[in-house]
GUNUMI-297592 format. One line per 4 residues: for each residue x, y, z of N, C-alpha, C. Coordinates in pm, whole numbers, plus 50000, padded with zeros to 5 digits. Each point is the difference from the previous one (the first is absolute). Example, Ala and Ser with C-alpha at 12.3 -4.5 7.8 and 13.67 -1.06 7.14 Angstrom:
// residues 2
51319,49431,50780,49911,50119,50000,50090,50120,50000 | 49965,50105,49928,50082,50119,50006,49923,50109,50073
//
This chain:
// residues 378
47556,46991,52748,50089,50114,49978,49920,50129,50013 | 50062,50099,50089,49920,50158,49999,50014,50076,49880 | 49877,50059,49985,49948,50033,49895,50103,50175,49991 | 50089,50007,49930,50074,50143,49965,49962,50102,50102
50063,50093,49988,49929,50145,50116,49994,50078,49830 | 49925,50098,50036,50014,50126,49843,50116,50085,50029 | 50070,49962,50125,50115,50145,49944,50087,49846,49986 | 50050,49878,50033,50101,49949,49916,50013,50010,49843
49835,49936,49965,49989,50047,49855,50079,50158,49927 | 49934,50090,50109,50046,50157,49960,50136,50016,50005 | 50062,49923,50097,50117,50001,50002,50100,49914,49912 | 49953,49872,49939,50038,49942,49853,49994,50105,49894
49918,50047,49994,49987,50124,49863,50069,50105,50022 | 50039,50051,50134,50108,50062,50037,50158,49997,49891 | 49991,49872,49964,50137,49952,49979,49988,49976,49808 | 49925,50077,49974,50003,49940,49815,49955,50164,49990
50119,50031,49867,49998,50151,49990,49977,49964,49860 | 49933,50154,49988,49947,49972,49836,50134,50050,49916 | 50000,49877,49888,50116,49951,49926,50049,50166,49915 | 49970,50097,49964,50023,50159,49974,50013,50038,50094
49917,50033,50084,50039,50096,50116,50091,49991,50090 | 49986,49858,50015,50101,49918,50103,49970,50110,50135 | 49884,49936,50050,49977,50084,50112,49859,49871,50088 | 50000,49990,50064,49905,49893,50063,49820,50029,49950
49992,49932,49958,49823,49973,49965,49933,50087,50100 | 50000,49976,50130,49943,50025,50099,50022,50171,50005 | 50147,50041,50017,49958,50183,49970,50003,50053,49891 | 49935,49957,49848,50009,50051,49941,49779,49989,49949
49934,49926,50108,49832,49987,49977,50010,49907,49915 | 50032,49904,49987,49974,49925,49865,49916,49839,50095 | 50014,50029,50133,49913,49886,50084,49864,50062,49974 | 49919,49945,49965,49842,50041,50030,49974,49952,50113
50008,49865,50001,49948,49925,50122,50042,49870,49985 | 50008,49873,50146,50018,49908,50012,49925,49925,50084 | 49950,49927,49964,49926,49905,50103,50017,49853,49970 | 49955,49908,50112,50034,49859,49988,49893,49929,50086
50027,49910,49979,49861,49914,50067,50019,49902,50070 | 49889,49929,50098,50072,49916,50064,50086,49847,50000 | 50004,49980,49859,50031,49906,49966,50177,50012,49956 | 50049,50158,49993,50166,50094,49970,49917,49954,49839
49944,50076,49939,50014,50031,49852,49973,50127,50027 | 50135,50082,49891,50011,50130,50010,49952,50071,49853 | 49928,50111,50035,49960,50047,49891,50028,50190,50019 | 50159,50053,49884,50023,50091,50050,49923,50064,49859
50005,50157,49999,49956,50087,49853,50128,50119,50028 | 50035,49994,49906,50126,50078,49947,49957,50078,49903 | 50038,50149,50004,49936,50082,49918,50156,50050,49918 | 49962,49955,49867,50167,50085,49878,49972,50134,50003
50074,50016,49988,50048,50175,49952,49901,50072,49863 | 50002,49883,49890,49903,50035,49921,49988,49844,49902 | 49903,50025,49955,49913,49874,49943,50145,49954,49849 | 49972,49863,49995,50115,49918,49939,50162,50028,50040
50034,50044,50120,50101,49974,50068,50073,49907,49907 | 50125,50029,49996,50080,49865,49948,50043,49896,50098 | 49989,50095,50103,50065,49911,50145,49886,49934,50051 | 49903,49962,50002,49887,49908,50007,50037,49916,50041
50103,49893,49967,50013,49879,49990,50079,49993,50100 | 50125,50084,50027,50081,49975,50071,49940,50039,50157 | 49912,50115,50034,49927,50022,50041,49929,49920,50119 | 49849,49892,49907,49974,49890,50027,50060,49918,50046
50136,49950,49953,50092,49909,50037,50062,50013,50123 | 50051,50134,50036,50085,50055,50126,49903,49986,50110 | 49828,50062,49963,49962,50014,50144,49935,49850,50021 | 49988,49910,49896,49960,49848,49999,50104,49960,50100
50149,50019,49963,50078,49901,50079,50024,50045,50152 | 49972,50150,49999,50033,50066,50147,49899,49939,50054 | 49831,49992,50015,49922,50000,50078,49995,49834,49994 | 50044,49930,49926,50006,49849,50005,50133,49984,50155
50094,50040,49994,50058,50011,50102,49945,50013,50114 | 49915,50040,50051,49940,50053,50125,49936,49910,50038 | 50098,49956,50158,49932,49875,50037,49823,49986,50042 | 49944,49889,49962,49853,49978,49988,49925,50040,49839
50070,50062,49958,49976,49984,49892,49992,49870,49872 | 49851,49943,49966,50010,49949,49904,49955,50006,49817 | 49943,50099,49984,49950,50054,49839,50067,50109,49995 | 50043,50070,49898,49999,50159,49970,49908,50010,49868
49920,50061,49991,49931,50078,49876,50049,50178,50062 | 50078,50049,49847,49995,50083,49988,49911,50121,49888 | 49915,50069,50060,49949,50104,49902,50025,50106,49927 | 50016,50023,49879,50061,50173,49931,49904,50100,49998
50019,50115,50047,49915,50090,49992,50096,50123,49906 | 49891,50099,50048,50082,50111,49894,49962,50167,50103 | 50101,50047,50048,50034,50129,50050,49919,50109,49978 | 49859,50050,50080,49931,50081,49911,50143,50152,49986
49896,50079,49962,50104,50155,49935,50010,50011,50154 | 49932,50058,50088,50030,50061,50124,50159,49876,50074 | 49966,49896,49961,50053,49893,50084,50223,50052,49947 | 49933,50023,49859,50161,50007,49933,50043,50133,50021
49927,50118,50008,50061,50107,50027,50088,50008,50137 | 49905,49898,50111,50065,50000,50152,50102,49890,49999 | 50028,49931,49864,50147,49943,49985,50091,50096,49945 | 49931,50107,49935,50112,50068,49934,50055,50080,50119
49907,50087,50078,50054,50057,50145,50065,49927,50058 | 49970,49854,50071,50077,49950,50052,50196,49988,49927 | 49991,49958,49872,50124,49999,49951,50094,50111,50020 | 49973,50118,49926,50032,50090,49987,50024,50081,50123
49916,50001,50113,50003,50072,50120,49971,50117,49957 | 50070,50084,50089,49990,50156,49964,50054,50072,49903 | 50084,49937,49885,50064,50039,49921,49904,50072,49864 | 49998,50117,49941,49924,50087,49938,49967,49827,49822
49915,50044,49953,50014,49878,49871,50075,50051,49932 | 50040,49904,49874,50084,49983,49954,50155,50041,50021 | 50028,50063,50129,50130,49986,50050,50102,49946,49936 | 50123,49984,50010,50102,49940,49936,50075,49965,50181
50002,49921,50062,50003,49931,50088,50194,50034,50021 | 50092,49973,49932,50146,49993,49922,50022,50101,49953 | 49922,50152,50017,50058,50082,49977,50030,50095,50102 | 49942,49980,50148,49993,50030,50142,50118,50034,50016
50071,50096,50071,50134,49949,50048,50021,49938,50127 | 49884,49954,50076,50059,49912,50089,49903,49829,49994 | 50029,49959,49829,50008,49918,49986,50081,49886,50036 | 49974,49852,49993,50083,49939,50065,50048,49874,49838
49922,50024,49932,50034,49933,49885,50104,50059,49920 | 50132,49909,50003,50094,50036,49894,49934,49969,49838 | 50033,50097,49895,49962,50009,49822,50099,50028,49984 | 49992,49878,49910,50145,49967,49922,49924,50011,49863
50047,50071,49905,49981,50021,49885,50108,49945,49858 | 49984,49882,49968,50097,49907,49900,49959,50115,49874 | 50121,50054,49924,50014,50050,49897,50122,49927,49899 | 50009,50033,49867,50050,49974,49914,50018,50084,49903
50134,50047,49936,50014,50078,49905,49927,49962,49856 | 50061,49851,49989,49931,49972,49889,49872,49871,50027 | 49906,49941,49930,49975,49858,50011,50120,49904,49964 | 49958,49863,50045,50022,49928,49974,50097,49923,50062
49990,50119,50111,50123,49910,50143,49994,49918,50054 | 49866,49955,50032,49901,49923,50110,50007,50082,50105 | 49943,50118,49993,49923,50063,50110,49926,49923,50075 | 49896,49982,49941,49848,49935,50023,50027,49868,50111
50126,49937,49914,50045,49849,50080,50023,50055,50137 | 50118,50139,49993,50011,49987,50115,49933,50051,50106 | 49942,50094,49978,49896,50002,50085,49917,49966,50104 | 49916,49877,49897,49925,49876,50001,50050,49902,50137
50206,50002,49972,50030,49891,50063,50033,50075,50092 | 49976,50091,50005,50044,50118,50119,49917,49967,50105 | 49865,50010,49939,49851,50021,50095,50001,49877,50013 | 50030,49900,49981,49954,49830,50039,50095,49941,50058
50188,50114,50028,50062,49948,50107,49982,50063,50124 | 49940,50095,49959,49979,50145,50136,49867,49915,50096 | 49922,49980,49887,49850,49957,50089,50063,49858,50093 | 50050,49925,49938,50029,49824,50037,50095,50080,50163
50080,50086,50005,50122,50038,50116,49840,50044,50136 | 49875,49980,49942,49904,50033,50057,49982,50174,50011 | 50042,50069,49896,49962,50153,50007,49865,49986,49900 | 49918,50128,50024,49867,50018,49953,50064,50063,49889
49962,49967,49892,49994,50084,49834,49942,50013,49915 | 49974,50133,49894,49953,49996,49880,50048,49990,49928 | 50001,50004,49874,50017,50024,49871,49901,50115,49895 | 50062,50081,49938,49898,50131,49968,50078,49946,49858
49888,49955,49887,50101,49993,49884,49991,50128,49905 | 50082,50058,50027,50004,50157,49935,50001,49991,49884 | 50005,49935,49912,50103,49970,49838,49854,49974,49918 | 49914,50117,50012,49864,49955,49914,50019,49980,49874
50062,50081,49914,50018,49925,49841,50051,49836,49989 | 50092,49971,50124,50036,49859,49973,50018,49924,50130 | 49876,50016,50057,49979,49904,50130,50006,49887,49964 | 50056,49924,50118,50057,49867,49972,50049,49889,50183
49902,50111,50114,50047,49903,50084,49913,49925,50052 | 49845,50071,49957,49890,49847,50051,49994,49868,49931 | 50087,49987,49841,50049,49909,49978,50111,49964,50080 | 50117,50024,50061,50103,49953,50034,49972,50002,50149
49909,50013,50108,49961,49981,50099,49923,49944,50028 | 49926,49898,49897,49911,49939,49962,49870,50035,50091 | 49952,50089,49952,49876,50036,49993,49867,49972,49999 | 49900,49944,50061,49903,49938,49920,49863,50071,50008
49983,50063,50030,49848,50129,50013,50053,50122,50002 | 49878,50042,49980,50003,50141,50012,49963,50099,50075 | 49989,50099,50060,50042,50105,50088,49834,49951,50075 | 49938,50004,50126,49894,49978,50071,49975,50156,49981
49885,50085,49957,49974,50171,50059,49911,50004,50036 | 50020,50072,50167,49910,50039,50053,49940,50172,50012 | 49905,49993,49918,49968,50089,49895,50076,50102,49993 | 50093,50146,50060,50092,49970,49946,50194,50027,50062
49962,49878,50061,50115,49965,50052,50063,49834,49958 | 50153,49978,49943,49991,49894,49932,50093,49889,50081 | 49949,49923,50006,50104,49859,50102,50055,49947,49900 | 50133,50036,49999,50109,49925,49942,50042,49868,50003
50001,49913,49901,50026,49836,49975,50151,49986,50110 | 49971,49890,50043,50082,49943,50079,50076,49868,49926 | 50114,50012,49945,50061,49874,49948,50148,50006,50066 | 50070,49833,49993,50094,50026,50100,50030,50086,50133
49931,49999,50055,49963,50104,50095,50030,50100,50011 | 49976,50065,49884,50031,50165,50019,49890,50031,49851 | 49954,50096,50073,49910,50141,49949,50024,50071,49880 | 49910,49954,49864,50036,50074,49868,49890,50049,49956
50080,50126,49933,49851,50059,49923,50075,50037,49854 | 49948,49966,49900,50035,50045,49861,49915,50057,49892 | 50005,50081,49965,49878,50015,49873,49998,49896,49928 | 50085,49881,49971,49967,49896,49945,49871,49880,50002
50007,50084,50189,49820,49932,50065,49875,50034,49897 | 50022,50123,49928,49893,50075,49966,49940,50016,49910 | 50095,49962,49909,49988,49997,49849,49977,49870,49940 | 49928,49997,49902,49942,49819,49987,50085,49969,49910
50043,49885,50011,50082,49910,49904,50133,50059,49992 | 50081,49988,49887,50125,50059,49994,50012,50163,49922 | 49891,50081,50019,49971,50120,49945,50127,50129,50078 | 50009,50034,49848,50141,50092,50038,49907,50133,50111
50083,50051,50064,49955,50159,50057,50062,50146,49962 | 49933,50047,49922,50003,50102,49916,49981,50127,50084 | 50113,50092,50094,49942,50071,50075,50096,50120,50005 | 49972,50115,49998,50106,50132,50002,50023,49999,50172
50072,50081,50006,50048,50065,50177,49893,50000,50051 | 49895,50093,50059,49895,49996,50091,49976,49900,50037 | 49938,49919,49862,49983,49858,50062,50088,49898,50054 | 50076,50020,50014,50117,49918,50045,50014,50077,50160
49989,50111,50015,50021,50045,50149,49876,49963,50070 | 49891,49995,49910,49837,49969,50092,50018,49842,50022 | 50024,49939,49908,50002,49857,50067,50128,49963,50082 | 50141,50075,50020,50063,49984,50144,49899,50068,50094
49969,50111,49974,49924,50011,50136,49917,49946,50079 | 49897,49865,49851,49910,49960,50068,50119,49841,50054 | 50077,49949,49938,50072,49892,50034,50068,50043,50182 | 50017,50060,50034,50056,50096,50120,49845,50055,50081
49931,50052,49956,49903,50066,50114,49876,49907,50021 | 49969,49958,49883,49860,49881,49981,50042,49887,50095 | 50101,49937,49882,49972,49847,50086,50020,50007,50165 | 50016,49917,50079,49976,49963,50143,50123,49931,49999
50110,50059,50051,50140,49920,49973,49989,49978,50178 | 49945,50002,50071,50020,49950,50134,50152,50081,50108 | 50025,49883,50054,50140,50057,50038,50131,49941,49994 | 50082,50079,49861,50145,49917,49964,50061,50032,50044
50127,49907,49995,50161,50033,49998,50040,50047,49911 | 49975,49984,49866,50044,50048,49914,49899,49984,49870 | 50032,50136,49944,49946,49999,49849,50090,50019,49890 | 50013,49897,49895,50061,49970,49876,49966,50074,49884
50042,50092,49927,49912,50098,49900,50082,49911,49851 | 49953,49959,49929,50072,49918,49891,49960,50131,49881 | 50111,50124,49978,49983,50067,49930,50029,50004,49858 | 49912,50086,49880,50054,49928,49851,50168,50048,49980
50043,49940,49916,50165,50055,49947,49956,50140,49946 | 50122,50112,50056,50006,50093,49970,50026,50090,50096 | 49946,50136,49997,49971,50138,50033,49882,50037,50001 | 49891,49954,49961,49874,50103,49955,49895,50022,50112
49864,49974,49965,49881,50073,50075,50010,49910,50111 | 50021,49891,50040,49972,49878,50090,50103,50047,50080 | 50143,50008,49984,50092,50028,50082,49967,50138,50111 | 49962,50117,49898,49977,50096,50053,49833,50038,50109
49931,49912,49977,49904,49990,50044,50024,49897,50131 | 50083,49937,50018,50023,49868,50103,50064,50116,50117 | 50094,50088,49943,50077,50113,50106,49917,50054,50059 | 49875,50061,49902,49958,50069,50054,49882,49978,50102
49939,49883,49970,49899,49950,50095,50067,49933,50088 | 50115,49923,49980,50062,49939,50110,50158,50042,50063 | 49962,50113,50049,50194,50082,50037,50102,49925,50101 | 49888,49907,50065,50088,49915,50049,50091,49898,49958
49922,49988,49871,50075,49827,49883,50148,50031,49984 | 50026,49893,49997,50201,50030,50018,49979,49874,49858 | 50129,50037,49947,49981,49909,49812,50160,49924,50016 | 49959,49896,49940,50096,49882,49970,50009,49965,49860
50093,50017,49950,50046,50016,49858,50068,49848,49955 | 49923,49952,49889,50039,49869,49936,50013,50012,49895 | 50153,49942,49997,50036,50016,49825,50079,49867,49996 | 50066,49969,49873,50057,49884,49953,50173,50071,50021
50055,49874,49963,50176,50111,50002,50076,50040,49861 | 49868,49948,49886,50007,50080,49891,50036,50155,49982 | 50105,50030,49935,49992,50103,50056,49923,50126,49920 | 49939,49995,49874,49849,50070,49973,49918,50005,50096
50004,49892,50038,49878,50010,50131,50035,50062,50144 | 50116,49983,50020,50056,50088,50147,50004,50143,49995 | 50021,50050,49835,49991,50138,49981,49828,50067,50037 | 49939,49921,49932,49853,50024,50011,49934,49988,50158
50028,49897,50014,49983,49989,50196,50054,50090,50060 | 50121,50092,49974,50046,50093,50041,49878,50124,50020 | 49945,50043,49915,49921,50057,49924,49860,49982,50095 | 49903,49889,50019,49951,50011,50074,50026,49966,50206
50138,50009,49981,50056,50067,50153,49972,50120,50010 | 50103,50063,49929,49985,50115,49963,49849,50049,50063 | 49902,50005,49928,49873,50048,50052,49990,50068,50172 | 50074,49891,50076,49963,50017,50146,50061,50156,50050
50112,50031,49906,50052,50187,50043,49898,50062,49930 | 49893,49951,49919,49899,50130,49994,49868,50011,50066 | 49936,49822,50036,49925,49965,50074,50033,49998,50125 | 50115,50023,50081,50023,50016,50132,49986,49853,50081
50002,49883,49905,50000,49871,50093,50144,49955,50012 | 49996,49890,50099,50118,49949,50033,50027,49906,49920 | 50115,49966,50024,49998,49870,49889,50081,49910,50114 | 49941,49863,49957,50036,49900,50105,50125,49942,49922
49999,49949,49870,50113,49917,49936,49979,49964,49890 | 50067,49906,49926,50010,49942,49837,49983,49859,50046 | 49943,49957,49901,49983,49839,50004,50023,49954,49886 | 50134,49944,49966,50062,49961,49850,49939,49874,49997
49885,49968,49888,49945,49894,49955,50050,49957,49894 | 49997,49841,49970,50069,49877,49863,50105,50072,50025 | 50096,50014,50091,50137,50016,50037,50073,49910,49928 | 50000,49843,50023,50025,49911,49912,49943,49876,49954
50042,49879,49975,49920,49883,49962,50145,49915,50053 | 49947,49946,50109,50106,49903,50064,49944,49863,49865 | 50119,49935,50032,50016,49888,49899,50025,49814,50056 | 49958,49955,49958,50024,49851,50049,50093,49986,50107
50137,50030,49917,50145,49974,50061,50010,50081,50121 | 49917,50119,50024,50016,50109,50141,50044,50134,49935 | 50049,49989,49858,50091,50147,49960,49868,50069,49984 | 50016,50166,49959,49890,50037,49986,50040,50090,49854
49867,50022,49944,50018,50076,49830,49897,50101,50009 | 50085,50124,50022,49930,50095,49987,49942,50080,49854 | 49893,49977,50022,49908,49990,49860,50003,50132,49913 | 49957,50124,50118,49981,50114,49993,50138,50071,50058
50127,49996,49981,50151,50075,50019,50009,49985,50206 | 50016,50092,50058,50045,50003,50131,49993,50159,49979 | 49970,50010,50186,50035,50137,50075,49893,50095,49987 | 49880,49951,49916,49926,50136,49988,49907,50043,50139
50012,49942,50053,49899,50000,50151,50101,50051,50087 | 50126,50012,50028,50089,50070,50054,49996,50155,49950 | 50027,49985,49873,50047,50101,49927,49858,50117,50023 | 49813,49943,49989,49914,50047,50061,50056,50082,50144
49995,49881,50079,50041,50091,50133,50063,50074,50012 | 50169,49973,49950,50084,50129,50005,49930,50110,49946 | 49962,50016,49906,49961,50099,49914,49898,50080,50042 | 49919,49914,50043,49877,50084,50108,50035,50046,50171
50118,49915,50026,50018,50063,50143,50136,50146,49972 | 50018,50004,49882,50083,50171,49984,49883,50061,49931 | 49892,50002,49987,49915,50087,49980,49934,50050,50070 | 49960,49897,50106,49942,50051,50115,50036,50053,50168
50168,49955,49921,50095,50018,50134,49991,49918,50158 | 49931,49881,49971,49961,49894,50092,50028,49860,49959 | 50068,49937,50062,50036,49834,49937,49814,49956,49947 | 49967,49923,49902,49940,49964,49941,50049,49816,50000
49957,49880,50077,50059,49936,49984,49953,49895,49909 | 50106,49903,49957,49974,49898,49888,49899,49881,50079 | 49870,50011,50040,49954,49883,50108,50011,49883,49958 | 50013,49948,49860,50005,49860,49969,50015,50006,49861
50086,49871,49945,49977,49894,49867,49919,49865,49989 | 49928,50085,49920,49924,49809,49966,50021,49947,49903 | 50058,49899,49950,49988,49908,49917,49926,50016,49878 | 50028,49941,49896,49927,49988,49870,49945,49835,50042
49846,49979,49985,49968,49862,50093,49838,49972,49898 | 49963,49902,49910,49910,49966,49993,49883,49965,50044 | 50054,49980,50138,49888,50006,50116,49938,50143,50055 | 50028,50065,49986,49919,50093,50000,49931,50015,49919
50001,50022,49915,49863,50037,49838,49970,49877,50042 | 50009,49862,49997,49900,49904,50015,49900,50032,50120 | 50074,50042,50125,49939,50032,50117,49885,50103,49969 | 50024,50120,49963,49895,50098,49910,49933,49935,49911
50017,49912,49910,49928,49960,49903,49874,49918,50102 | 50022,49940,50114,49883,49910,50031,49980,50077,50131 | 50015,50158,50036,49930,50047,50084,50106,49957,50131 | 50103,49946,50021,50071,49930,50124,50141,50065,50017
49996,50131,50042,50152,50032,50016,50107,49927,50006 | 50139,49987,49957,50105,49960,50023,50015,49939,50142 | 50000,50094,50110,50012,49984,50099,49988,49911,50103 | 49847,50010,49956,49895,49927,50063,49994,49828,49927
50008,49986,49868,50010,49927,49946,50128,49857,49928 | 50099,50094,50028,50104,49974,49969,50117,50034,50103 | 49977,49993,50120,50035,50127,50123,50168,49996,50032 | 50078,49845,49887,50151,49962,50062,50057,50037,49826
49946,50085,49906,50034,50000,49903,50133,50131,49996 | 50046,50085,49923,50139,50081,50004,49892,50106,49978 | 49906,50030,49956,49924,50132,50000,49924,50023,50142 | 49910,49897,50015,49969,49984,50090,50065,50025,50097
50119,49961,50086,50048,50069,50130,50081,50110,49958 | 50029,50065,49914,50056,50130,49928,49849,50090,50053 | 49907,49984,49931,49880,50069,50029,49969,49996,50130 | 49993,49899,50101,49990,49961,50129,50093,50075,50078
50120,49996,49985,50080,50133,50089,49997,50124,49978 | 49927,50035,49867,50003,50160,49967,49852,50047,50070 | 49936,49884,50032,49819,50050,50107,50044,50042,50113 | 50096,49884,50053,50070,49962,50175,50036,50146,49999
50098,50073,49944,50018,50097,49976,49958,50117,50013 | 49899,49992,49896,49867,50149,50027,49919,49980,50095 | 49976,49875,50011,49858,49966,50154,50092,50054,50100 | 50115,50007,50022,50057,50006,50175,49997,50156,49962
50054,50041,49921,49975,50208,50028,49908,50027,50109 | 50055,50135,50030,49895,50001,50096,49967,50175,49944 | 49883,50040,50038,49987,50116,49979,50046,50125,50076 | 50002,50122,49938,50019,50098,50088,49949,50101,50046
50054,50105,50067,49877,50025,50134,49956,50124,49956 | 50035,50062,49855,49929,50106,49969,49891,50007,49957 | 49927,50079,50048,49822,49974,49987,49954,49918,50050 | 50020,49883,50123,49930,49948,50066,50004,50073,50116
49818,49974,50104,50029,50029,50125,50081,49937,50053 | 50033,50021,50106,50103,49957,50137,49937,49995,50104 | 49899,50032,50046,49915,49950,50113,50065,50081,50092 | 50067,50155,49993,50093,50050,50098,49874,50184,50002
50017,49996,50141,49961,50167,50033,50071,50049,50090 | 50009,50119,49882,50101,50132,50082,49951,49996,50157 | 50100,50080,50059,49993,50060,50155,50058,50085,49977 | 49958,50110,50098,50053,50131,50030,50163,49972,50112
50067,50114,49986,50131,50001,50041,49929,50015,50184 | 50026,50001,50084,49996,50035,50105,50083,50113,50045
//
């Protein structure tokens, strides 16, 4: 059997992107070198981003099975190295391109990423759920997504997106955890154990900025802002760094709670965002027999919309009811969205048509180029 060529090899490593960046090994320098011998035992050195990588393993494993593929190949030993400073700064150029640092990428106006910003008047709606099942039906329809968990006093989605490391930084730019295939960053990464975060306004606008300009969000379809219940510094700080974010309002059909969801609609006539719709969550609890028992009264997710589309003088529409469904909090409880997990359940395709939904929008053409130049009249 002929002994490999070095660009098939180069061209196996071609095809295994590093598991954060999601961008190929090969243009991002992380090949040192490859060589093989005449017997096809391959011996490649792979250089991490920075020393104890969490992705190590997976790493090893990807470019083990790619270069095992390559016909004539019979050993793989793979080596870990570590990125000197010069090596990571010309990853940070490469990423970033020409864009000034810390940029906010989503605040451009001829961005191509739709921000959708989930708000809540009060807690206790399942924001967070929906969200969550938002970003894990959006990603699965094959769109690129994040998740930004805005809700620092009571973050709660690297548990319910099941999470398992923490942020990779390259000194200081931060690669966001990849679970269910989509892109999260939470201050929950940051803080050890279950320690509360004790923080006035400033700090709350410096760490959106760094959640938005730091990390390396690549290139999405969409970004998910899971904002806390209310009105306050987070809301007003999300407008203002992000003028593009259009907000989706989740309330129950309680109707305390539709008044309050009202309330943070409301917001978008002083922040100047759009508002996409209401998403009436635990709508009801279907029952054995098929009847359904609405737990929390009826209508308050209508009664939202109406109420917000004569304020703003624009239909505001009702995009969906979901179900009152145990499978969801179980799904959050072990890190496995509804969706994804449970994918033929009554929340589950409730949540599943309200993504179908927002993923097909399409954007509009103010503030993007057009690729068009004037001419003179003749």
């Amino acid at each position: 059997m002929p002994v490999p060529s070095l660009d098939a090899l180069h061209a196996a490593l071609a095809t295994v992107d590093d598991p954060e960046i999601r961008k190929p090994i090969t243009e991002l320098g992380m090949v040192e070198s490859v060589d093989v011998d005449e017997s096809g035992g391959v011996l490649a050195t792979i250089l991490l981003t920075v020393p104890g990588c969490p992705m190590k393993e997976t790493i090893t494993k990807e470019v083990t099975a790619a270069l095992t593929g390559v016909e004539g190949v019979r050993e793989v030993q793979v080596r870990l190295g570590v990125m000197s400073d010069q090596q990571r700064a010309d990853l940070r150029s490469n990423l970033r391109g020409n864009a000034p640092e810390r940029e906010i990428p989503f605040a451009r106006p001829d961005t191509l990423t739709r921000v959708y910003a989930v708000a809540s008047g009060k807690g206790g709606v399942g924001k967070s759920s929906v969200t969550v099942n938002l970003a894990a039906s959006m990603a699965q329809q094959g769109l690129r997504v994040g998740v930004v968990d805005a809700d620092i006093y009571g973050f709660s989605v690297p548990r319910m997106l099941g999470v398992a490391h923490a942020p990779t930084q390259v000194d200081d730019m931060i690669l966001p955890p990849v679970a269910q295939d989509v892109k999260v960053i939470s201050i929950g990464m940051f803080v050890p154990g279950n320690q509360p975060v004790v923080w006035r306004g400033p700090m709350l606008h410096r760490a959106m900025q760094q959640f938005l300009g730091d990390v390396f969000w690549g290139d999405l379809d969409v970004l998910l802002l899971d904002l806390p219940p209310g009105t306050g510094d987070i809301a007003i700080t999300v407008a203002q760094l992000l003028p593009n974010s259009e907000l989706i309002v989740v309330t129950t059909p309680q109707q305390a709670a539709a008044e309050v969801a009202e309330r943070a609609g409301a917001i978008a006539l002083q922040t100047h965002q759009r508002l996409v719709g209401v998403i009436e969550n635990m709508s009801w609890l279907e029952m054995p027999d098929g009847s359904r028992q609405e737990i929390f009264g009826s209508g308050g997710g209508r009664q939202v919309a109406d109420s917000l589309s004569r304020s703003i003088g624009a239909e505001v529409p009702l995009l969906g009811q979901v179900p009152l469904d145990t499978l969801v909090r179980e799904g959050g409880d072990r890190g496995v969205p509804v969706v994804l997990g449970e994918p033929d359940s009554p929340a589950a395709t409730a949540l599943r048509a309200v993504a179908r939904g927002l993923a097909a929008r399409g954007r509009g053409l103010a503030g993007r180029k057009l690729g068009i130049t004037p001419t003179s009249r003749v």
